[in-house]
N, C-alpha and C positions, 0 to 999 in steps of 0.2 A: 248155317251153311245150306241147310235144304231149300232154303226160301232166295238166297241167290239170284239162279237160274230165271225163276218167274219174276222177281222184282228187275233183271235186267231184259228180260221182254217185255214188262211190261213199259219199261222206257222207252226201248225200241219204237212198240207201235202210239206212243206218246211224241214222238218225234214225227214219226208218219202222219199222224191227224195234228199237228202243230204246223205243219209246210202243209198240209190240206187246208187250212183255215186261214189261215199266211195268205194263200193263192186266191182263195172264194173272200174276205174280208178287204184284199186290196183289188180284186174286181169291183165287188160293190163301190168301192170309194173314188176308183178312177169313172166310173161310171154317173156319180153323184155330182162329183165336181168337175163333168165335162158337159151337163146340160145342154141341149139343144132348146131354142127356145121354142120352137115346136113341141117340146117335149111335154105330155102333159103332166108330169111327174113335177109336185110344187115348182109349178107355174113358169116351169122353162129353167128358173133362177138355179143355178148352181150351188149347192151346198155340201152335207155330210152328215152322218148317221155318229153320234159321238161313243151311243153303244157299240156300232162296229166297229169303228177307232179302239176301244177297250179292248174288244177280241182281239184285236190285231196285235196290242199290244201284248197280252196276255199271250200269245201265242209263241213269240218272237222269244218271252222271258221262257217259255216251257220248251222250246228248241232248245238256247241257249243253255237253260237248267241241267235238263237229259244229259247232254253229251259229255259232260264231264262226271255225271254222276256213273254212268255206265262205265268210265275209265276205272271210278277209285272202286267199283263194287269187281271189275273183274281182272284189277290191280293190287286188290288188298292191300294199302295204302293206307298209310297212318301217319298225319299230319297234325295233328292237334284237334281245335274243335270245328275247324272248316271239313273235317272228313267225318265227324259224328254222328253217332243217330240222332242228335240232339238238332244241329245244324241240317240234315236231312228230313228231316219231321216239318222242322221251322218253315226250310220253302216249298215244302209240297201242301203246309196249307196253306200259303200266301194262296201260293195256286189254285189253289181248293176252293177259297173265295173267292177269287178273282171269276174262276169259271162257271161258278156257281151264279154270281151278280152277273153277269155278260148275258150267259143263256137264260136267266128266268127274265130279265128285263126286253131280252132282245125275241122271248118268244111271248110273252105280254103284250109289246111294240107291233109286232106281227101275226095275233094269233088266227088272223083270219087270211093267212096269207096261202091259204088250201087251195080258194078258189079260181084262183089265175095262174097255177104253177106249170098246168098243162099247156099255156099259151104263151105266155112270155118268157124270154130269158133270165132276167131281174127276178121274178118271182121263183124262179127253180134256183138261181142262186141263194136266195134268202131263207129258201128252204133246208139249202145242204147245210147253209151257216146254220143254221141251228141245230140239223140233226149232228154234225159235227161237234158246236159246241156240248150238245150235253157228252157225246162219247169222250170227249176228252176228258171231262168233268169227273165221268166214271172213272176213267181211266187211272185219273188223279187221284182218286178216292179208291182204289183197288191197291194202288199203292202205298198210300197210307198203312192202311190195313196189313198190307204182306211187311212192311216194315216195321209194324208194331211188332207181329206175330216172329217176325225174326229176330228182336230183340228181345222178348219173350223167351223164346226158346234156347238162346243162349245163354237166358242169367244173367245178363251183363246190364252197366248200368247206362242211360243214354247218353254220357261222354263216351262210352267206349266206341271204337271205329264201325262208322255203319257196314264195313266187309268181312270183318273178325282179320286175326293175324295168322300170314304162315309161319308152320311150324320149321324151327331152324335145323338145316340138316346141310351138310359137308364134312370134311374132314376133321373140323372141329371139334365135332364128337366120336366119343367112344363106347364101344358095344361093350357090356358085362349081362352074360347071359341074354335075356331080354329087354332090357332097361339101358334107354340111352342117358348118357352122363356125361356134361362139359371135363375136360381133364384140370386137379386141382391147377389151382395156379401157382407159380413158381415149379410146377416138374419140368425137368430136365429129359436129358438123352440116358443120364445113365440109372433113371429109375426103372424099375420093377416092370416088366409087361406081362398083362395080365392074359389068362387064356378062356376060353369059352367055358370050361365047364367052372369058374369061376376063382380060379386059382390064383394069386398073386405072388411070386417070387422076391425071394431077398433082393436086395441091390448087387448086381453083378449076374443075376442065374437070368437063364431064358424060359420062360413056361410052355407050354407044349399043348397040343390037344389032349394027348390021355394023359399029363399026369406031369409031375415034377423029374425033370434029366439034370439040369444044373449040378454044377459042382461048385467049390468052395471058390473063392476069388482068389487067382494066381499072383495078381498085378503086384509090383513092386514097389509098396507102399511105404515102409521101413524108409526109403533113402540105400541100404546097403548095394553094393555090387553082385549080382545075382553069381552064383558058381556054377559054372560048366560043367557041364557030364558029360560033352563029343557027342552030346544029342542034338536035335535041332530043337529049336525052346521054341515052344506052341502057346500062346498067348490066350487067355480066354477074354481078350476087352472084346 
């Protein structure tokens, strides 16, 4: 439960630089394949960057990824193995490599891309794509980790639900002393109610704070016709 919090901010800002990269990957690409033929960027002709296509794609799936995972972590949700630690492990290292191969291939492709960033437009975006890409990367790989260490700390095994389960509470249950307890099943209305200092009464008596007041069971059990005394007959149901 302590790791939570951070693994759903960390999604948060995993979302933030996922539409960051979204925005700077589909600049570059509308930019590529709108060429001027003046342009002297390969030779006017119109093409594309297939590692920023990658990014792009990778981005799109870690938008999509987040948002639902952010639900079942602060829904406590428990669906099979689509809500597991096992299932959440599984696509955040998709991720993991995907961003991993995008940024090391796409800062190899560029690495000398220092020197033009101050003067062109194109090169300050190429820049941000990569610093972006690696923080995402991290980002991806921070999660990892607080998901390992959350399942760790729980003892559970990696089918159990990546948010743990709430604890059940309503009327359902019932208090004896300090210890909540479902009521057997099959009891009725005219069992025994119990009192806080732990006391259980026969069938028919009422238990009390300090102590046992019941009396024996009046009711008219026998079948017989009850005899009158010119009293008025007080009932203990």
């Amino acid at each position: 439960m302590a790791f939570h919090p951070l693994r759903f901010a960390l999604y948060a800002a995993l979302i933030l630089f996922a539409i960051t990269l979204i925005g700077l990957t589909s600049a570059r690409i509308n930019y590529t394949r709108n060429l001027r033929f003046s342009d002297p960027l390969h030779g006017g002709f119109p093409y594309y960057d297939p590692i920023i296509v990658e990014l792009l794609v990778t981005s799109i799936l870690a938008f999509l990824w987040s948002l639902p995972m952010m639900f079942l972590i602060q829904r406590h949700a428990s669906r099979g193995f689509a809500t597991s630690y096992a299932f959440e492990m599984l696509g955040l290292f998709i991720l993991w490599v995907m961003y991993l191969v995008g940024a090391a291939i796409a800062t190899n492709k560029w690495r000398n891309i220092g020197f033009c960033r101050g003067f062109f437009g194109q090169c300050r975006i190429l820049t941000a794509i990569l610093a972006f890409s690696w923080i995402a990367w991290a980002t991806v790989t921070f999660l990892l980790l607080a998901s390992l260490a959350d399942l760790l700390s729980g003892h559970s095994g990696v089918t159990a639900p990546l948010a743990g389960t709430r604890a059940a509470t309503g009327p359902e249950s019932t208090k004896t002393g300090n210890v909540y307890s479902a009521p057997a099943a099959g009891a009725g209305t005219g069992g025994a109610v119990g009192n806080a200092g732990g006391y259980s009464a026969a069938p028919g008596a009422t238990g009390t704070m300090g102590g046992y007041t019941g009396g024996p069971d009046t009711r008219n059990l026998g079948g017989a016709p009850p005899v009158s005394t010119g009293a008025p007959v007080s009932s203990n149901v």
